[in-house]
N, C-alpha and C positions, 0 to 999 in steps of 0.2 A: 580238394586235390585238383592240381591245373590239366585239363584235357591233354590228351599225347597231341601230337601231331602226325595225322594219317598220314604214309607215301606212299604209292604205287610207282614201283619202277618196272619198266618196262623193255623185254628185251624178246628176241624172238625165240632164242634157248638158253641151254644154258651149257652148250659145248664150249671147250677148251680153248676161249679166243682171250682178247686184250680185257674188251668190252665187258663182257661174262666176271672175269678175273675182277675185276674191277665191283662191279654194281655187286658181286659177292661179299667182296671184303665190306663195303660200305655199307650192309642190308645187316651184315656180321657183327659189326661193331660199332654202329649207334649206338648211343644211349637211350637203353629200354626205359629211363624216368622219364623223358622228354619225346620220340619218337616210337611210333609202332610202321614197323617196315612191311609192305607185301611185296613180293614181284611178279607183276601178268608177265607170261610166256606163253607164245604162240602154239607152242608146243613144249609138252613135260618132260624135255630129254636133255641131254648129256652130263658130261665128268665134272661140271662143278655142284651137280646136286647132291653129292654124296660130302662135299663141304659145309654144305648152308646149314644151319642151324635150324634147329625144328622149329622154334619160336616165328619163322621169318615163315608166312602164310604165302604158297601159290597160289595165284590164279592161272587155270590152265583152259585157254579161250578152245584148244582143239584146231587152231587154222593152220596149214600146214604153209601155205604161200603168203606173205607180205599184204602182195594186192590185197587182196580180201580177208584183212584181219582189222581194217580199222571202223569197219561197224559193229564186230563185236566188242573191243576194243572200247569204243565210245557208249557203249552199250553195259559196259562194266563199270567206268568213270561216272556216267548217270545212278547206276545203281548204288554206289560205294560211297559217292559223294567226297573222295579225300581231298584233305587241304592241300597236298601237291603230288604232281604228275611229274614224273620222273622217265623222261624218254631217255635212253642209251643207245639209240641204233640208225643211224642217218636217215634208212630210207623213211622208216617209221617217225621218225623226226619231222622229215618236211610233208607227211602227209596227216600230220595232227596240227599244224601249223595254220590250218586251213580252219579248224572249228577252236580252239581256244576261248572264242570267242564268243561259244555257246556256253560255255562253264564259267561264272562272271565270280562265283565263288573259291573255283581253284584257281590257285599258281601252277603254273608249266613251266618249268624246266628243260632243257633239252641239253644234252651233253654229246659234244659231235666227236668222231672220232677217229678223222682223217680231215688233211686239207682237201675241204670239199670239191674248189674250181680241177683241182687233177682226178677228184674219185668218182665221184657223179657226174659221168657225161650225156647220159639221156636225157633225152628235151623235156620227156613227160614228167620228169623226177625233179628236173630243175626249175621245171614252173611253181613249184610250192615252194621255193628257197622266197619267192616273192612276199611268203606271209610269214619270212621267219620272227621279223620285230614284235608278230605277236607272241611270241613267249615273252616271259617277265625276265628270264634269266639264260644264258645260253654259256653254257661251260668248256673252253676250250683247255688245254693241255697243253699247249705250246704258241711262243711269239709268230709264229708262220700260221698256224691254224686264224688265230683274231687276226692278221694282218689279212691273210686269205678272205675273211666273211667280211671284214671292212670293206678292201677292194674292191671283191668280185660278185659280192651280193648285197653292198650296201646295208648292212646291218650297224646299228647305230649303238656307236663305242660303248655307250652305257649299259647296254644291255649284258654285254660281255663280263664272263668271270672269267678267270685264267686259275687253273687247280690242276698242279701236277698229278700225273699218277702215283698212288699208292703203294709202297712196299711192303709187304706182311711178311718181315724177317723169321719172326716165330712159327710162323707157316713154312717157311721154305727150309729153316733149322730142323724143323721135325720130321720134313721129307727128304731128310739130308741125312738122318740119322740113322745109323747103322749101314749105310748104303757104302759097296764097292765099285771099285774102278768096273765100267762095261766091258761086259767080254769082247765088247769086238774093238776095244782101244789095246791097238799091243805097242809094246812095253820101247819097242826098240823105233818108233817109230812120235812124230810129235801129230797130237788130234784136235783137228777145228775143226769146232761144230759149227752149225748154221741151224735155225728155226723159224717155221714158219709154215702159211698157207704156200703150197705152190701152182703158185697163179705169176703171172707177168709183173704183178704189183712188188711182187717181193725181189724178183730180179736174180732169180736164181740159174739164171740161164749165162749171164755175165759172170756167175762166181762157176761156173764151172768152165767158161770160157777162161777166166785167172788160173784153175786148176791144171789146165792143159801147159801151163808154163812147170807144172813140179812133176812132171812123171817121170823122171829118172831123183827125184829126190824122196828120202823118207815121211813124208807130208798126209796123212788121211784126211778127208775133209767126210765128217758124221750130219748128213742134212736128216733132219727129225719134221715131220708136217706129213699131210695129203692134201690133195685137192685137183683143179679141174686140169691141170698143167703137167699132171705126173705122167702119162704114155708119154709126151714132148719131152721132158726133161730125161727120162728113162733113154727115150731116143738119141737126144744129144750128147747123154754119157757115152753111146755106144760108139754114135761117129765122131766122136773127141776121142775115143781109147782110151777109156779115162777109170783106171783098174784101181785108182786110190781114193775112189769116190764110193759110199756108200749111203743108202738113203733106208731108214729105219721106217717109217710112216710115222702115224701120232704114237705117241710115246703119253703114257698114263703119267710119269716122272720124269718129268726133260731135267731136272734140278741136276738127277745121277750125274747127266752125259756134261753137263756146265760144270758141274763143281770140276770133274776131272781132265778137263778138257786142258790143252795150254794156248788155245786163242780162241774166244767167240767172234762171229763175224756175221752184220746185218748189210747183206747186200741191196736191201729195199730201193726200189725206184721214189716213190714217199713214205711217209708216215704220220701218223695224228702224233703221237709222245709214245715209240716203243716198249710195252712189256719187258717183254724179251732182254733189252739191252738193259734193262735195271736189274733183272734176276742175274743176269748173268756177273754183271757187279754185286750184286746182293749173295751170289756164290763165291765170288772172289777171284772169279776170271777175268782178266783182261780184256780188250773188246778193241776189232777193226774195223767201224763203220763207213757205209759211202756215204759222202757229202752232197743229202739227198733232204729235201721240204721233212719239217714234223720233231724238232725240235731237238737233232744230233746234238748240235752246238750248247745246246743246254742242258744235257745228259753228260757228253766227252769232257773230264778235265786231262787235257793234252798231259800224255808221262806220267799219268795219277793213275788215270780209269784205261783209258784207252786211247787210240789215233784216230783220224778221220781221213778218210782218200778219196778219190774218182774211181769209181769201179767201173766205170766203159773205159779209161783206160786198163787198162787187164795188163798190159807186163806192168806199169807202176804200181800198181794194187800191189800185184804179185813181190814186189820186189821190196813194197812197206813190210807184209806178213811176213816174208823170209828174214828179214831185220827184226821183226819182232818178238819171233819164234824162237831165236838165240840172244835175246834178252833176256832176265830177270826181272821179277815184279812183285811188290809185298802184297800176297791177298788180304791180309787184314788192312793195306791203306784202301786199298781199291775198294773192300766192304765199308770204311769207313765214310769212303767217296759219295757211297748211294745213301747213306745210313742218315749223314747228318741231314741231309736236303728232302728224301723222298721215303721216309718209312710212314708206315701207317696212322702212327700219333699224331704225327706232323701234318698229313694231308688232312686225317679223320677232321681235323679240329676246325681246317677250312669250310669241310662239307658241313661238318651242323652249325658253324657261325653261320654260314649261307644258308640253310636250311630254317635255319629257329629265326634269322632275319626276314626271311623272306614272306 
């Protein structure tokens, strides 16, 4: 019988991000004849562990902070000896980058997940992008992410995969099922959601700046996330006046607030290949992104799925959404949209060709 082929993927938890969502679905549905899946986590916590399948072994190194998790880290790679290393997490990325070269027997992998020159801007963090070519394989997600490692860290073309995110339709079908309209969307009024971390990255300070144009119109804008930006953004509702703005925190089932919604909208300043805006098509909502790095353009089919705008303009944003909101649009073409190009079969097949090639 032909040995599996070991992976350790690696991620720092296993909370409710892109990244997580992601190395989940992939850990989920490999094929058990040809791969045995593990995932090191820095720590044994969040909401996609109640997803993963039992069969898929943690490792739980116990390190709470970044810095100081890549000697246990290496210390587990030595012990396990797998045929490949599977990093998912930037910073952790460029600081395994550096010993690769002690493991002559494994492949590394590293899967980035943001255009790096705009997301890592500390000196000390940037100095390890210098040993990125030592990975065998480096996975980006969109034409701006490989254009970005080309340029701005010289990383050599061949190295590079390009592999869309993954959609798990059946997954987001059965968090979808039996679910009603949110109590706080009412009936007489139209609801765009927003999701995300609220951090500067996401740019949620600008869609609330757009919001300030609809307060005498029926318009709710539902923003679902936490993070380090939430007293600032809370603040700037207050001195915008801004009574059609509600901010829910993490949401266990953001699917509810999408399927029901009548416009999703990603204000991000960048992006690696958004989550979010595929689920949100994967729901059958429409979508109004800013025309921001991380691969819009290759998500948006203009009038199918969604539009694309400038969201520091704020009244032209404002006045796309208002155009939008009194539109019509088929949610089965717009499911169709995400369906044909980015569902899980689809991507699945890229990751073990790359996998079982490598």
């Amino acid at each position: 019988m032909k040995k599996k082929i070991s992976i350790i993927f690696i991620l720092p938890d296993l909370e409710t991000g892109g990244a997580e969502r992601i190395v989940t679905t992939i850990a989920n549905h490999l094929d058990r004849e040809k791969f045995d899946p593990k995932i090191l986590l820095l720590r044994k916590e969040g909401g996609y562990l109640d997803f993963l399948k039992e069969d898929v072994e943690i490792i739980d190194i116990k390190t709470p902070r970044i810095r100081h998790s890549l000697l246990p880290i290496l210390k587990e790679i030595r012990k396990r000896k797998p045929n490949i290393v599977f990093s998912g997490f930037g910073e952790v990325n460029a600081y395994l980058a550096l010993f690769i070269k002690f493991f002559p027997k494994t492949k590394f992998i590293a899967r980035e997940t943001n255009v790096v020159s705009q997301h890592v801007t500390r000196k000390e963090i940037r100095f390890f992008y210098k040993f990125y070519n030592n990975y065998h394989k480096i996975i980006c997600q969109s034409d701006d992410m490989q254009n970005d490692l080309i340029e701005s860290f010289k990383i050599k073309k061949e190295k590079i995969v390009k592999i869309n995110n993954p959609v798990d339709f059946e997954f987001i079908d059965e968090k979808l099922e039996n679910t009603t309209k949110p109590e706080s969307f009412s009936d007489d009024y139209k609801n765009v959601v927003a999701v995300g971390n609220l951090s500067f990255r996401k740019g949620f300070d600008n869609l609330l700046k757009v919001f300030s144009h609809f307060k005498n119109e029926k318009i709710k804008l539902h923003i679902l996330g936490d993070g380090k930006d939430k007293a600032v953004l809370h603040q700037l509702k207050l001195d915008l006046k801004l009574e059609n703005v509600i901010f829910h925190g993490q949401q266990k089932n953001p699917y509810q607030f999408l399927k029901f919604a009548d416009l999703f909208v990603l204000s991000s300043r960048y992006e690696g290949f958004p989550n979010v805006l595929l689920e949100a098509g994967a729901c059958g909502t429409y979508s109004l992104a800013n025309n921001c790095p991380g691969g819009i353009n290759e998500i948006i089919q203009p009038k199918i799925n969604g539009e694309i705008s400038d969201i520091e303009n704020h009244e032209e944003f404002a006045e796309k959404l208002r155009i939008i909101l009194n539109a019509d649009y088929e949610k089965e073409e717009i499911r169709n949209s995400i369906k044909s190009r980015f569902s899980k079969e689809i991507i699945l097949k890229k990751y073990e060709d790359l996998l079982g090639d490598i």
